[in-house]
C-alpha positions in Angstrom: -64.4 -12.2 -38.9 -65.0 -10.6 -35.4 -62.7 -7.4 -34.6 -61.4 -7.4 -30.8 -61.4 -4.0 -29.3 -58.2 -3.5 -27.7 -57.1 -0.9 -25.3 -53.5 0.6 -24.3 -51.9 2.1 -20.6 -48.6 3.3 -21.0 -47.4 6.9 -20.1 -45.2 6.8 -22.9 -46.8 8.5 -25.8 -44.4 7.0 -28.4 -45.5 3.8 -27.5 -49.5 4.4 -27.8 -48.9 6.2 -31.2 -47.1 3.3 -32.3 -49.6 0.8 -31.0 -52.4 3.0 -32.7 -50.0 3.1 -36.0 -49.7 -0.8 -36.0 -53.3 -1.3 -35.2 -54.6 0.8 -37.9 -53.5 -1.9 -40.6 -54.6 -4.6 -38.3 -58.0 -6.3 -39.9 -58.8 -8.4 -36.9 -57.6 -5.2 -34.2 -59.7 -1.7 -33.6 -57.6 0.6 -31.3 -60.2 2.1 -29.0 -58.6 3.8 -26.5 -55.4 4.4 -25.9 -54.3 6.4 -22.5 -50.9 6.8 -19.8 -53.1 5.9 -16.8 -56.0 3.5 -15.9 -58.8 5.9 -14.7 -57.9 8.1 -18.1 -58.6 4.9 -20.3 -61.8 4.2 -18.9 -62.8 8.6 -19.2 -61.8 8.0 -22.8 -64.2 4.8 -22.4 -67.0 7.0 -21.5 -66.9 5.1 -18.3 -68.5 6.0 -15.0 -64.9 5.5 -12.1 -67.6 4.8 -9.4 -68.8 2.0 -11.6 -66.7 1.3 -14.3 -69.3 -1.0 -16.6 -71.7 1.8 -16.8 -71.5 5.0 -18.8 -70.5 8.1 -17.1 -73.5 10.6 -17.0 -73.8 12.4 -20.6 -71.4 9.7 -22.0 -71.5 7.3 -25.0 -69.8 4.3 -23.2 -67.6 2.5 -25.6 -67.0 -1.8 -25.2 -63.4 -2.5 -24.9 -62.0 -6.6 -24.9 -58.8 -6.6 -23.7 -56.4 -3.7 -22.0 -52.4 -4.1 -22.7 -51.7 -2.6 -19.4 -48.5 -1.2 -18.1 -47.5 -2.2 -14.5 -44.9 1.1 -13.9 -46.6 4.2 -14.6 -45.6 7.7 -13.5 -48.9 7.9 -11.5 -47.6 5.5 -9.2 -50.8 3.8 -9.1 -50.3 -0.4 -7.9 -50.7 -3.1 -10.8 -53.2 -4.8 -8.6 -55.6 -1.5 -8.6 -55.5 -0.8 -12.2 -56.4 -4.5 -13.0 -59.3 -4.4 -10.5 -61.0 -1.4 -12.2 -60.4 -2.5 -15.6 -61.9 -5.7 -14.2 -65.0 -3.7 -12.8 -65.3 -2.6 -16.2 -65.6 -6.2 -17.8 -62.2 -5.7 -19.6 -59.7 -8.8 -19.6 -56.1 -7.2 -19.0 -52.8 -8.3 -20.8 -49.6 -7.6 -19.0 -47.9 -5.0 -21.1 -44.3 -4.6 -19.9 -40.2 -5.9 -20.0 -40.6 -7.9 -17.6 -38.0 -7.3 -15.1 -40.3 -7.4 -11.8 -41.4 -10.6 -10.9 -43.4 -8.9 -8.0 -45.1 -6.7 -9.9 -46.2 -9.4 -12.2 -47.7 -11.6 -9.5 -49.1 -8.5 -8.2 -50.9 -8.0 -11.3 -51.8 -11.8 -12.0 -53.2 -12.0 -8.5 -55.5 -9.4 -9.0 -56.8 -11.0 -12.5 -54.6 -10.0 -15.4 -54.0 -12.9 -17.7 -51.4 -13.4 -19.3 -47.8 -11.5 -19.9 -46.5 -9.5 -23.4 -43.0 -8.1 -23.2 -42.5 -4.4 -24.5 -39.3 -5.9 -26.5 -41.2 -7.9 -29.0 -43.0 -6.5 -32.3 -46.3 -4.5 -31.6 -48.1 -6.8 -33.8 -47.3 -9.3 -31.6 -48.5 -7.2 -28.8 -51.5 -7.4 -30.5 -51.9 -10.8 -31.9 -51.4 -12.1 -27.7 -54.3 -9.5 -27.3 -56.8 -11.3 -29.9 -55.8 -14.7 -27.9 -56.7 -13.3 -24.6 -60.3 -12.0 -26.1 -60.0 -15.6 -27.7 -59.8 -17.4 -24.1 -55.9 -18.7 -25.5 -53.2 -18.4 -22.8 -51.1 -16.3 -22.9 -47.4 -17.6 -21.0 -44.1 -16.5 -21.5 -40.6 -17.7 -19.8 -40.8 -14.4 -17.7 -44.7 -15.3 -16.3 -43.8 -18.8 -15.6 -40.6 -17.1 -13.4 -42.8 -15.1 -12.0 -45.5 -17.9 -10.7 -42.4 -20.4 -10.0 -41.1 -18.0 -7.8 -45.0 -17.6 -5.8 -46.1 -21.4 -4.6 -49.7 -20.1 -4.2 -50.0 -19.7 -7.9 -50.0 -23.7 -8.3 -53.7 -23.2 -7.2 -56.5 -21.7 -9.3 -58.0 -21.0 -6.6 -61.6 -22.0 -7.6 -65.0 -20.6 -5.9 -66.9 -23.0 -4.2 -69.2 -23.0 -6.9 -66.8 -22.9 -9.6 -65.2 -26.1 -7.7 -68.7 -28.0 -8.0 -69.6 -26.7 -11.2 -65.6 -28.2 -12.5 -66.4 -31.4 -10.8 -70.0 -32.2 -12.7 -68.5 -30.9 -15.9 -65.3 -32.9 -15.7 -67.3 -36.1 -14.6 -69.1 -35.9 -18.0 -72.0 -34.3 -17.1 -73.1 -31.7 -20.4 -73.8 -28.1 -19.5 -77.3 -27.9 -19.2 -77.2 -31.2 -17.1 -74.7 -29.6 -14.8 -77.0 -26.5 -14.4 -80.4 -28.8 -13.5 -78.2 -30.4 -10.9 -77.1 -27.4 -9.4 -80.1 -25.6 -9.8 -78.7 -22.7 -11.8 -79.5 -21.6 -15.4 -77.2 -23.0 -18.2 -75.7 -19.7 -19.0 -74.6 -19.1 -15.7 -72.8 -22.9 -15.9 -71.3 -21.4 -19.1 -70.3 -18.0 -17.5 -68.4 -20.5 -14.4 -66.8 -22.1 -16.8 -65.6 -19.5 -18.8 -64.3 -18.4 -15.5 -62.7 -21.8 -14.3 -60.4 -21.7 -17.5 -59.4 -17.8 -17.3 -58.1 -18.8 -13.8 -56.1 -21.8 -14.9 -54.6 -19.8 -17.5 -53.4 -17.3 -15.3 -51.8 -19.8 -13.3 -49.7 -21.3 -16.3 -52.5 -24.6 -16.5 -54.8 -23.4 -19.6 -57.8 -25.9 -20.0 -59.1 -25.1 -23.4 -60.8 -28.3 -23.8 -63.4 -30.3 -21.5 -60.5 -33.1 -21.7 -58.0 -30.5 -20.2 -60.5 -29.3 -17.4 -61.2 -33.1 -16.4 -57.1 -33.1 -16.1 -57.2 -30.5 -14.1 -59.9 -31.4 -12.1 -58.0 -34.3 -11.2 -55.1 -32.9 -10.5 -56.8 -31.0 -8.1 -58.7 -33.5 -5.7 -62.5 -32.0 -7.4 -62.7 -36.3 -9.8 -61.5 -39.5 -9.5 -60.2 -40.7 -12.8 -63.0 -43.2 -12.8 -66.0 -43.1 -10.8 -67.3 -39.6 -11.4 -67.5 -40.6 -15.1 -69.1 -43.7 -14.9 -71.4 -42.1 -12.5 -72.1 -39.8 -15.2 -72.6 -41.9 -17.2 -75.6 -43.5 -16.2 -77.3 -40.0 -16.4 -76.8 -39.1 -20.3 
């Protein structure tokens, strides 16, 4: 049974210690930092600011999974920034709050954070939306999908280049390592784009956890046509 390391930002110190309470008798769940800002997460981390994914000198740096992340803290500092560091420091983020800013959400989902958990329900659930997030699950609540009906731009996934030709060979029916001697790339850096392809159509309300839902996808967006790119595959397997 793999434990996800999950982290906390909320300047409310009632609300870490009860996190950290509820985490303790959590099997799957190790509480590994808990903090009210960011930058004070990833000190507690033992992570270098200037470069977040390495240790700070003198430092045992500690591996965090996911950050529940809350978007109004009393250090004023934007959604969009905290996700970006956290980010930097190869930490998904899980939207941590009530819910009542849709501006503040799309802030935050524009900048990465994937998916939405509202203060109101149960920590445990807190933490169980955490473990799907380290899981590659969606996350999507009615208060996310308000949030991205009320932006247009968040229709889009807004695939890489190389994401989009990486989608288009995998959807087609091509297999991973086929995909990678096409485009000339290794197979684990196919994998890595596809890891990534999926975390962005989650975030925009479209999860694809199956090759089936990607090729949907992929269709949807203009990258196959429903019949030729597989039989064209098809004649390479």
């Amino acid at each position: 049974m793999s434990v996800v390391r999950v982290g906390i930002v909320d300047d409310h110190e009632v609300v870490r210690e009860g996190m950290r309470a509820v985490a303790s008798g959590a099997s799957e769940i190790e509480l590994v930092a808990a903090a009210p800002t960011a930058t004070d997460l990833l000190v507690a981390l033992g992570r270098n600011l200037h470069d977040p994914s390495s240790a700070d000198l003198g430092k045992l740096k500690r591996d965090c999974d996911v950050v529940l992340l809350d978007l109004s803290l009393q250090d004023r500092s934007r959604p969009s920034e905290n996700v970006d560091i956290l980010q930097r420091a190869g930490i998904k983020v899980l939207i941590f709050s009530i819910g009542e800013n849709p501006g503040l959400i799309r802030e935050a989902l524009k900048a990465g954070a994937l998916g939405l958990v509202r203060k109101s329900e149960p920590l445990e659930h807190a933490l169980a939306e955490a473990k799907n997030i380290a899981d590659g699950r969606a996350v999507v609540t009615k208060e996310l999908a308000a949030a991205i009906d009320g932006d247009p731009e968040f229709s889009r996934a807004s695939l890489s280049p190389r994401e989009q030709e990486t989608l288009r060979l995998y959807a087609s029916g091509f297999a991973q390592v086929q995909v990678a001697r096409r485009m000339g790339i290794k197979q684990s850096a196919v994998k890595t784009n596809i890891d990534r392809i999926r975390e962005k159509y989650a975030r925009v309300g479209r999860p694809a956890p199956t090759k089936i839902d990607l090729r949907i996808r992929a269709i949807e967006d203009g990258l196959v046509d429903s019949m030729e790119d597989t039989q064209s595959a098809q004649r390479y397997l």
